[in-house]
Each structure stands twice: as structure tokens, then as C-alpha cells.
Z-matrix of the N, CA and C atoms (Angstrom, degrees):
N
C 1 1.462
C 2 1.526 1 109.44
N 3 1.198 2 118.27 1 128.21
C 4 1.483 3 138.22 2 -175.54
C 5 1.542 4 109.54 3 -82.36
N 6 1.385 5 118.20 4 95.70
C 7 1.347 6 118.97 5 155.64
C 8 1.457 7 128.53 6 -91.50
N 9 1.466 8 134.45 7 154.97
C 10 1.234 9 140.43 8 169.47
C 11 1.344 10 100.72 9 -145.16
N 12 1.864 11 115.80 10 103.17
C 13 1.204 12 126.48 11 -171.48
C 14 1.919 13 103.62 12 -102.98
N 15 1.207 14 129.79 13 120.27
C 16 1.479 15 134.11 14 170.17
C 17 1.668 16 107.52 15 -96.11
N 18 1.199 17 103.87 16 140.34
C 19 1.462 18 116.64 17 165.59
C 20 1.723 19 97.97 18 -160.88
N 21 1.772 20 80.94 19 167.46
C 22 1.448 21 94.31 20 176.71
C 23 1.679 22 110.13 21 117.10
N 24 1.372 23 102.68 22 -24.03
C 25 1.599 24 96.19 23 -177.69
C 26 1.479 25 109.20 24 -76.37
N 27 0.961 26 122.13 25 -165.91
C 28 1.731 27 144.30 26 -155.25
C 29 1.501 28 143.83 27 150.34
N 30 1.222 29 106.73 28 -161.01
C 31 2.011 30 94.13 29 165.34
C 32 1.561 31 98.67 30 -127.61
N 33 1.581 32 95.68 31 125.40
C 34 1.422 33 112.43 32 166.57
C 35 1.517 34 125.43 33 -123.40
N 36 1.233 35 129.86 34 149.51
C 37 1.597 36 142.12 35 -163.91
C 38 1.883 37 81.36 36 -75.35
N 39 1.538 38 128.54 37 150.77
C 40 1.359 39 176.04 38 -76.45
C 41 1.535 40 80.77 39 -167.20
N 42 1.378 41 138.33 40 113.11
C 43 1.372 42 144.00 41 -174.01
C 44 1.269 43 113.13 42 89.99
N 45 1.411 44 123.16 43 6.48
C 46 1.768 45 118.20 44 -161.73
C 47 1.557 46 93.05 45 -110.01
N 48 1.460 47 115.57 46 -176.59
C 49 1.151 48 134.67 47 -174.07
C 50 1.851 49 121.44 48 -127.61
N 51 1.154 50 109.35 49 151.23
C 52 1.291 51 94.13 50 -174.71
C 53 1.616 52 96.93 51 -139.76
N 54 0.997 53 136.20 52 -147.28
C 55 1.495 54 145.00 53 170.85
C 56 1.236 55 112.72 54 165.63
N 57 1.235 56 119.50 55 115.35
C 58 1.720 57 153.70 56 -166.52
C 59 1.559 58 98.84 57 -72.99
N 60 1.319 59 132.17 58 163.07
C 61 0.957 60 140.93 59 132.80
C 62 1.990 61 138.47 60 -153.39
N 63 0.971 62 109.04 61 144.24
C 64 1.743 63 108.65 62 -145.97
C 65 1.485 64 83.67 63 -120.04
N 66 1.802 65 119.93 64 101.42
C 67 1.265 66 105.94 65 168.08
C 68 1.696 67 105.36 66 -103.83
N 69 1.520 68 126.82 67 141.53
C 70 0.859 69 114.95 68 -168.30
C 71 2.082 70 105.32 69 -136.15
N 72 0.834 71 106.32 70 150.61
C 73 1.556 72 121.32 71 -169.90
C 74 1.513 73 117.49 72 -135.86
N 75 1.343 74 134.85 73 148.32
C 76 1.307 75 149.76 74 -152.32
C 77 0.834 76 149.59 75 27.51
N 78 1.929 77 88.50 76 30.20
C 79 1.764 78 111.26 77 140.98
C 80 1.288 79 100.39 78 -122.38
N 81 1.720 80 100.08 79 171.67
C 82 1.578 81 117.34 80 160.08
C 83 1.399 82 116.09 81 -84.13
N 84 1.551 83 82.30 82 101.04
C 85 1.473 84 90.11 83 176.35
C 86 1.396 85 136.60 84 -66.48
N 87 0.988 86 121.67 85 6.27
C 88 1.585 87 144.56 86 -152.04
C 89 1.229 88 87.81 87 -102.91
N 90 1.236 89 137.93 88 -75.19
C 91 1.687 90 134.96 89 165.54
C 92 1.573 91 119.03 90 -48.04
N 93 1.379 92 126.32 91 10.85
C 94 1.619 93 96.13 92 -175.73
C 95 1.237 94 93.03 93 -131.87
N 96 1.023 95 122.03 94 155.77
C 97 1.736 96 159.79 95 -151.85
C 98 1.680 97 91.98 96 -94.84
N 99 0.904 98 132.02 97 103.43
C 100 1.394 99 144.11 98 139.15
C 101 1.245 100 124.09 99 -30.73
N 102 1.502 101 121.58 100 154.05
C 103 0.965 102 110.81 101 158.87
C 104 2.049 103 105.27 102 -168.11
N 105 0.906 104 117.15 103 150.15
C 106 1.990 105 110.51 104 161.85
C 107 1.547 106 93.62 105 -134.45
N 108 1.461 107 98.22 106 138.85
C 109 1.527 108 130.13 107 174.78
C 110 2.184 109 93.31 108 -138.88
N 111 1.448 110 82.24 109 165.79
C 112 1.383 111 96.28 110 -152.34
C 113 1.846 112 92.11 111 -150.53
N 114 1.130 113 116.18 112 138.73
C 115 1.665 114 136.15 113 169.78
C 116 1.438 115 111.85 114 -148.68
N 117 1.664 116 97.80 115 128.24
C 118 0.841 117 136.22 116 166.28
C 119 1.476 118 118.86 117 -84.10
N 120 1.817 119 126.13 118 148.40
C 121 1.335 120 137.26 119 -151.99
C 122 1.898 121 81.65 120 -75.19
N 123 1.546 122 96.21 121 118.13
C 124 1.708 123 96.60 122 158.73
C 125 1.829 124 104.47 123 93.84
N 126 1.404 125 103.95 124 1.41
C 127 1.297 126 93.80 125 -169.09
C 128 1.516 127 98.23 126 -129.35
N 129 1.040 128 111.58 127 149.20
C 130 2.027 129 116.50 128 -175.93
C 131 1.707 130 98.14 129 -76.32
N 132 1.525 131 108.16 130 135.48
C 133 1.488 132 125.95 131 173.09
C 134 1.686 133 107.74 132 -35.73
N 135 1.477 134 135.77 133 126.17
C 136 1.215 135 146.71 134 174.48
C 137 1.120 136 114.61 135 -123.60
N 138 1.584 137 119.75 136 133.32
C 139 1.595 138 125.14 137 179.35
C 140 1.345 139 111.32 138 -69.26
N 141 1.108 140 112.81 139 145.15
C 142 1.550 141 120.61 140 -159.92
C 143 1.857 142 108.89 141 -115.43
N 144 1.433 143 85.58 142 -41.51
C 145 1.910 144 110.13 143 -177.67
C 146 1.252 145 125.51 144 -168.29
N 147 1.379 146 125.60 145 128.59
C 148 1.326 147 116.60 146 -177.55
C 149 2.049 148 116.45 147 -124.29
N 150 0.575 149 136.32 148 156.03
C 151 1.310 150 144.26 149 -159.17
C 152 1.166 151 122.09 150 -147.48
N 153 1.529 152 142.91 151 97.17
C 154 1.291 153 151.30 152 -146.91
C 155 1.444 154 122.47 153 -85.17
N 156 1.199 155 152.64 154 135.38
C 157 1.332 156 127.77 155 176.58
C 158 1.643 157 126.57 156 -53.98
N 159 0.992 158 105.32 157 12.13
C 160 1.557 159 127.47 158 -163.81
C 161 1.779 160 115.10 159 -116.86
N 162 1.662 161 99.12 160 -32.97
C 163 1.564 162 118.63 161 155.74
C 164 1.383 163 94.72 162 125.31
N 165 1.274 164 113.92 163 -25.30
C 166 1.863 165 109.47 164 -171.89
C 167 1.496 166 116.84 165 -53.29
N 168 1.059 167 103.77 166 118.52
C 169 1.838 168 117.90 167 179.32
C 170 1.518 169 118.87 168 -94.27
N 171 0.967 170 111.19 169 138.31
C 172 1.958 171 120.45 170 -179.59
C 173 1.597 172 88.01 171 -136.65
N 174 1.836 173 96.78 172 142.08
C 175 1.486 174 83.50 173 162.87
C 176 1.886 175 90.19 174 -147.83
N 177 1.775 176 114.45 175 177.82
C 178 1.212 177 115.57 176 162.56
C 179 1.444 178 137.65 177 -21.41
N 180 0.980 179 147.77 178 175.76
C 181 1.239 180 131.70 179 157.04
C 182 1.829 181 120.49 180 -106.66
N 183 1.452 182 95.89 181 -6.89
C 184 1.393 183 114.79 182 170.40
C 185 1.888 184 119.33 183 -77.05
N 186 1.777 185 87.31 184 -11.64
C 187 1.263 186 90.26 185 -169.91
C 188 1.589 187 111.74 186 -132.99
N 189 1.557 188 113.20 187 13.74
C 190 1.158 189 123.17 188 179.49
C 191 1.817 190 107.99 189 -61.67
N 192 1.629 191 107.98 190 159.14
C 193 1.478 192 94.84 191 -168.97
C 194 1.415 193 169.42 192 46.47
N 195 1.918 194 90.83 193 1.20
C 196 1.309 195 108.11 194 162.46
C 197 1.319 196 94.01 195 -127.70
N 198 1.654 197 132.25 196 9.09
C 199 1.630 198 110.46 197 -165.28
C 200 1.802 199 99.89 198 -127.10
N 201 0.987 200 134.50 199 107.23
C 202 1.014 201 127.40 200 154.99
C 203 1.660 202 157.15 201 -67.88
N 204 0.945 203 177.52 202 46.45
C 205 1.813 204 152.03 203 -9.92
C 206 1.583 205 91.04 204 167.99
N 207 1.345 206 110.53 205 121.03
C 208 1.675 207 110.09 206 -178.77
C 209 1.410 208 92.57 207 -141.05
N 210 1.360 209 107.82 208 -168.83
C 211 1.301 210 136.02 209 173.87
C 212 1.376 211 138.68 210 170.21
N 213 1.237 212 130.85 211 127.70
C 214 1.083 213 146.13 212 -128.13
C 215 1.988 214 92.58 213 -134.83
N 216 1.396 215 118.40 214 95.80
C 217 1.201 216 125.32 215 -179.67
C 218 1.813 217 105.13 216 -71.45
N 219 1.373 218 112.36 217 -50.67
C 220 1.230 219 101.68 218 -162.30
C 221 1.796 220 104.91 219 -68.52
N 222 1.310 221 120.93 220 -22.64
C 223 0.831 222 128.05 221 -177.39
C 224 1.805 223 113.90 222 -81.09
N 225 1.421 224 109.20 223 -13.97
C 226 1.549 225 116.45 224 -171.70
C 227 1.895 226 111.77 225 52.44
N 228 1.226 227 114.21 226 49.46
C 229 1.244 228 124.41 227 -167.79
C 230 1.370 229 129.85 228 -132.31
N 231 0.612 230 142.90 229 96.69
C 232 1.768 231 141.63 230 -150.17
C 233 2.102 232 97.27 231 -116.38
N 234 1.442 233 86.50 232 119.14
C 235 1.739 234 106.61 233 -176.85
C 236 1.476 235 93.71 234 -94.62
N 237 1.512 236 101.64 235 159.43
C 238 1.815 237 116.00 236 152.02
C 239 1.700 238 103.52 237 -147.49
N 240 0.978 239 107.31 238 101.03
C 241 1.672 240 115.03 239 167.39
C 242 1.221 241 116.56 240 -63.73
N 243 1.291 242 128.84 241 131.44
C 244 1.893 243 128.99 242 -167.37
C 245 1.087 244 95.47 243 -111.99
N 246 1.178 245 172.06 244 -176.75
C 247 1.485 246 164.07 245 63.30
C 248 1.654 247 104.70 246 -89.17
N 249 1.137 248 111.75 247 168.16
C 250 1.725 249 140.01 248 -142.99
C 251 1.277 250 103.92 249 10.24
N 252 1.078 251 132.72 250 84.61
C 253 1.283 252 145.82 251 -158.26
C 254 1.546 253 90.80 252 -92.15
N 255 1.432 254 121.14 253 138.83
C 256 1.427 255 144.19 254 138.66
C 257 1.387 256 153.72 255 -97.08
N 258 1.166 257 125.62 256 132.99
C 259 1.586 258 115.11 257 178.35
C 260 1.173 259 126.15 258 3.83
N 261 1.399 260 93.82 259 -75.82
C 262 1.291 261 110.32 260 175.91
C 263 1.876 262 131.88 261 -37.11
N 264 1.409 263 102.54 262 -38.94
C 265 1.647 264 117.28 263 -177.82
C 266 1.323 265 99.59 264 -87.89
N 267 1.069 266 122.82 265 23.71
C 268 1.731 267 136.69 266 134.14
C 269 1.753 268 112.78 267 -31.21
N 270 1.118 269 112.35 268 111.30
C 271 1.422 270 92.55 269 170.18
C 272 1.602 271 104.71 270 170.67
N 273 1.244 272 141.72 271 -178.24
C 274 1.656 273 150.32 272 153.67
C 275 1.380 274 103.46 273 -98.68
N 276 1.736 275 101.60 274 120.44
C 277 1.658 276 104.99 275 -162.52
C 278 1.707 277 74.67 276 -127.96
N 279 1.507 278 106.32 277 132.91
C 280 0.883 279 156.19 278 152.80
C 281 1.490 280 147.70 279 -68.96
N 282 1.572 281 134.65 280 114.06
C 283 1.732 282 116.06 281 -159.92
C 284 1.399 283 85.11 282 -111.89
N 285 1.327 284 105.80 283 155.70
C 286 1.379 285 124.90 284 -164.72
C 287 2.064 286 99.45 285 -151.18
N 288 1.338 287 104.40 286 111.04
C 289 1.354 288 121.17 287 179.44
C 290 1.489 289 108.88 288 -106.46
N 291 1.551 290 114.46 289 140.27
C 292 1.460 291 108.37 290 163.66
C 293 1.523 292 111.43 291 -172.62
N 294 1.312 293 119.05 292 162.57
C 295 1.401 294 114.63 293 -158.15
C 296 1.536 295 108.39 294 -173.66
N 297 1.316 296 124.78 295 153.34
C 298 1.737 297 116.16 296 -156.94
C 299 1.781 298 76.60 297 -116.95
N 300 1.290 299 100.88 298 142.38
C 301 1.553 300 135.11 299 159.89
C 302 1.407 301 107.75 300 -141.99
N 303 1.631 302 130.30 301 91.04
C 304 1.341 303 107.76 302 -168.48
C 305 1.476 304 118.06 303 70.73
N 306 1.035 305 116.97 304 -88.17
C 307 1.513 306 113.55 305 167.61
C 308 1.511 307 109.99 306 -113.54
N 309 1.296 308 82.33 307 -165.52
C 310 2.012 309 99.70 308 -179.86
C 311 1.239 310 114.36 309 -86.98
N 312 1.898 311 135.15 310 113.38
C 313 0.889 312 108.00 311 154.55
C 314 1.640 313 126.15 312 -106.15
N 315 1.108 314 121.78 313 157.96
C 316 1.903 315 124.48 314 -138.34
C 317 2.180 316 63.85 315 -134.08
N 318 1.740 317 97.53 316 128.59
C 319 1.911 318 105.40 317 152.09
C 320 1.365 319 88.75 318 -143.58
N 321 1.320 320 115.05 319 156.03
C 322 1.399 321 148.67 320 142.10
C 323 1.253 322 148.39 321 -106.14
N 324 1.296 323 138.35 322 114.75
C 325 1.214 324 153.78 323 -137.45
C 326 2.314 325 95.96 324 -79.38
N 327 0.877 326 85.54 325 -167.96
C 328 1.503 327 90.75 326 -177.14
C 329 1.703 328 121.64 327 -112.59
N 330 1.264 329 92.05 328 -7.47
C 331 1.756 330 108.57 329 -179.14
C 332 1.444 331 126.20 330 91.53
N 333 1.193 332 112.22 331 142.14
C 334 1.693 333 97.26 332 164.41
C 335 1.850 334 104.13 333 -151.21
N 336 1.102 335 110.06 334 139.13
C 337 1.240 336 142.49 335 -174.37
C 338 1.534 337 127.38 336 -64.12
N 339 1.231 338 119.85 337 94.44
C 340 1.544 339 128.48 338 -164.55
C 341 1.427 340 109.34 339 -105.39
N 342 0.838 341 133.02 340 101.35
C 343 1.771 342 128.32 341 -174.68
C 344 1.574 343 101.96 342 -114.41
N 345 1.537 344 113.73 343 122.92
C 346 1.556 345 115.66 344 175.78
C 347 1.534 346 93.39 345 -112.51
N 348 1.662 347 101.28 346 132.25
C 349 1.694 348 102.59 347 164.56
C 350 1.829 349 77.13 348 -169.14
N 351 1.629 350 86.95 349 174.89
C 352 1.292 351 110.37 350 173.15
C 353 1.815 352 117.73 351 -96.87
């Protein structure tokens, strides 16, 4: 059974930092392509960061330089560090795993909830 567990979100003050984490179990995680996307109330789900099984990172451009995307194989754990966080990165951010064996398999985490305001 395929889990993708998120924690780490919360409410933080507009300049603060937070750090995500996506622990995931019953796959090999070592082969699958990472990823956190994030939606906002009213707005369609957007990729936020992605992380390769290989380590190569791409991320938003809304979120370049304050967002960081790691991963930790032995640990089966995929981080995203937020720093100067804004209003705006308001949203339920989401881990999203997937990886071809034969076919594609596509999992999704359950979400967790980051609200920046003062």
C-alpha cells in the first residue's frame, strides 16, 4: 500500500519560513521523480518543485530562490524549505510521486495547509 504522508505546514507571519515534508512508503523511492505542487482556494493545482530521482531540481518561477526541494533516499522523504514566505504561498501543498515500471505510476499525498498572514 502506497502512502504519501505531508507535514510541516501551518500559520506563519509574511517573511517566515516553514519546511514541508512528504514521507512516503510502498514504493522505491529512490527511482521516483518528486515533486510539490500547491492550490490555492479558487485557483487550479500549480507545480511548485520538482526533484528527479537523479537529484536535478526545477522549480516555479514565483518561487525561485526562496524555495528549496531535497531528498533524502535513505530516509524515503522528500523536503521543501520555504523561506521569506508570502501571502501569496498561501495554499494546500501537496507531494506528488511517480515513476515508470512498465507503465506510469502517478501517487498523491493528502495535503497540508500553509497559510502566511500577519
Amino acid at each position: 500500500q502506497v502512502q504519501l504522508v505531508e507535514s510541516g505546514g501551518g500559520l506563519v507571519q509574511p517573511g517566515g519560513s516553514l519546511r514541508l515534508s512528504c514521507a512516503a512508503s510502498g514504493i522505491i523511492f529512490s527511482i521516483a521523480n518528486m515533486r510539490w505542487y500547491r492550490q490555492a482556494p479558487g485557483q487550479q493545482r500549480e507545480l511548485v518543485a520538482a526533484i528527479t530521482s537523479a537529484g536535478n531540481t526545477n522549480y516555479a518561477d514565483s518561487v525561485k530562490g526562496r524555495f528549496t526541494i531535497s531528498r533524502d533516499n535513505a530516509k524515503n522523504t522528500m523536503y521543501l524549505q520555504m523561506n521569506s514566505l508570502k501571502p501569496e504561498d498561501t495554499a494546500v501543498y501537496y507531494c506528488n510521486a511517480n515513476f515508470i515500471r512498465s507503465i506510469l505510476y502517478d501517487y498523491w499525498g493528502q495535503g497540508t495547509q500553509v497559510t502566511v498572514s500577519s
